[in-house]
KEKENU-492762 format. One record per atom (N, C-alpha, C, O): x, y, z; residue in one letter. Coordinates in steps of 0.1 Angstrom, whole numbers, plus 5000, padded with zeros to 4 digits. Layout:
N
XYZA;...
***
This chain:
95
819238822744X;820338852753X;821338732751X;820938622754X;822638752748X;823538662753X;823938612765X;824438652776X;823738502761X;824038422774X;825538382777X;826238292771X;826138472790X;827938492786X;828238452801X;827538482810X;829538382802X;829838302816X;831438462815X;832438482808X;830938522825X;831338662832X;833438652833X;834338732830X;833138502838X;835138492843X;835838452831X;837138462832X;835138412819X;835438392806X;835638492801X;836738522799X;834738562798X;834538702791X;835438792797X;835738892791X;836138782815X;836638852820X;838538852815X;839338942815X;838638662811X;840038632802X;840138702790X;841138752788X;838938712779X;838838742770X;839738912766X;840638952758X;838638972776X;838639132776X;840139132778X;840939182770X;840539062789X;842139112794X;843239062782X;844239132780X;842838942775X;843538952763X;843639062750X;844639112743X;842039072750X;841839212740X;842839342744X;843439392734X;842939402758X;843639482765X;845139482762X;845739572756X;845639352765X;846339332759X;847139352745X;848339382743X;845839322733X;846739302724X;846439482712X;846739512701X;845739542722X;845639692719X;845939832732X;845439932735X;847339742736X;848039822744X;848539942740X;849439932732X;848040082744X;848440192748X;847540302732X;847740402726X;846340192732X;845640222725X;844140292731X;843140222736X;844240432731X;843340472745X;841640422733X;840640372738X;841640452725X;840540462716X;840040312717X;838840292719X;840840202716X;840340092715X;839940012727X;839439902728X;840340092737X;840540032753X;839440062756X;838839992764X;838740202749X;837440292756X;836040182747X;834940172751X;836540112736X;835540042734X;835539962736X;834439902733X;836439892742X;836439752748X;835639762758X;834639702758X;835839842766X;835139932782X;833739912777X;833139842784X;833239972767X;831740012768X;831339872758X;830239842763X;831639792749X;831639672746X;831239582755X;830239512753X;832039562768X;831639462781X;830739492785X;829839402787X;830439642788X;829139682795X;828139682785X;827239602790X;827639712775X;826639652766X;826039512767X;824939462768X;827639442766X;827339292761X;826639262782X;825739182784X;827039302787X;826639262803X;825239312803X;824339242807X;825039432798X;823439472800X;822439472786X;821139472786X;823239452776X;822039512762X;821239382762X;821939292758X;820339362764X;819439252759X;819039212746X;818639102743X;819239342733X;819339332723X;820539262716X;820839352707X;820939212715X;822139112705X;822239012704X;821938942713X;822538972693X;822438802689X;823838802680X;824138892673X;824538692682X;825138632671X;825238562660X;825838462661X;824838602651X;824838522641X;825338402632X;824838322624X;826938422639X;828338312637X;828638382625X;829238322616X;828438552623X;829938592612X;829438782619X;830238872621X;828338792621X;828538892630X;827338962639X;826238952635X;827639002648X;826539042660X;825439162654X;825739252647X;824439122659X;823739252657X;823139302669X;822739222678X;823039442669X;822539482680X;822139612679X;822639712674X;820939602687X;820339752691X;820739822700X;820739812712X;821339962690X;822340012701X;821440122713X;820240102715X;821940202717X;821440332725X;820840392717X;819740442722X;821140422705X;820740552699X;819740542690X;819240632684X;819240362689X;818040312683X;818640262676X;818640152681X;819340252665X;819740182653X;820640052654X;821440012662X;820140002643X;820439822644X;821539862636X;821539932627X;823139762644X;824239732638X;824439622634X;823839532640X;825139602624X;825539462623X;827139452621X;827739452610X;827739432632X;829539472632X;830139312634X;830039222643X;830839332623X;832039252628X;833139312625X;833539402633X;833939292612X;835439352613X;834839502603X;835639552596X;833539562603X;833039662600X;831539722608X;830839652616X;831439822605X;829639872612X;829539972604X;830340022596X;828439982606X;827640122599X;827740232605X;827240332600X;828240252617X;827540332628X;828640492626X;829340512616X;828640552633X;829040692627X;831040692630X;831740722621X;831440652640X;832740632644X;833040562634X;833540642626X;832940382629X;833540342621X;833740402607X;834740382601X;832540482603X;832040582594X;833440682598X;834340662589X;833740722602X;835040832606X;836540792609X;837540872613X;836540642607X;837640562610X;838240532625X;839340492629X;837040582632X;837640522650X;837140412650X;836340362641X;837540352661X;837240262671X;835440222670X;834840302664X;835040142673X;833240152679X;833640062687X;834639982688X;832640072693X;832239932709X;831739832697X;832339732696X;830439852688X;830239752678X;831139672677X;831339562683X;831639712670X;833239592661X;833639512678X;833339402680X;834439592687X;834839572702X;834039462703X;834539352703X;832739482703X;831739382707X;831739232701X;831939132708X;831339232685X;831539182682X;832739072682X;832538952684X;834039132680X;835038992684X;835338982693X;836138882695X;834739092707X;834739002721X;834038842718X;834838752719X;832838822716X;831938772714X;832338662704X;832238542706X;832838722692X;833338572683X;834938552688X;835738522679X;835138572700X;836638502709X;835938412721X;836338302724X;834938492726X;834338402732X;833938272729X;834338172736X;833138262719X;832338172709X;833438022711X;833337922717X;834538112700X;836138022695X;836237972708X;835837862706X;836537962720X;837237942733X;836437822737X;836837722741X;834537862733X;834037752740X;833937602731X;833637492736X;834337622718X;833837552710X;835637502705X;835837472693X;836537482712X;837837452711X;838037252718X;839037192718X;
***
């Protein structure tokens, strides 16, 4: 499980929001991205990209790609979302 300080991650998101304004596809993974990274106990970072066990059983490994069936079709995933929540986070503390 990541270990994530909530009011940090809460700057983070609102920048991401930000900088994919009026982007409903990328907003919906940012959305489900926080809520994984808040409950999935499965994820680790590796320092180039997260992996994680998703809902549907299968292990991702996303950073500015995934395997998973969306990025597969060219949307959005919470993966990827997740991931550079996570390596923004990282960057922030380590500044």
């Amino acid at each position: 499980m990541l270990n994530i300080d909530q009011d940090r991650m809460e700057q983070i998101i609102q920048e991401a929001f930000d900088r994919v304004s009026g982007n409903r596809r990328w907003q919906t993974a940012i959305v489900k991205a926080n809520r994984q990274i808040e409950e999935n106990p499965y994820m680790h970072f590796d320092g180039s990209a997260l992996l994680i066990l998703s809902d549907s059983g299968e292990i991702y490994s996303a950073n500015g790609s995934c395997q998973c069936r969306a990025y597969q079709e060219g949307f959005p995933c919470w993966h990827r979302a997740a991931s550079r929540l996570v390596q923004c986070y990282n960057e922030i503390l380590h500044e």
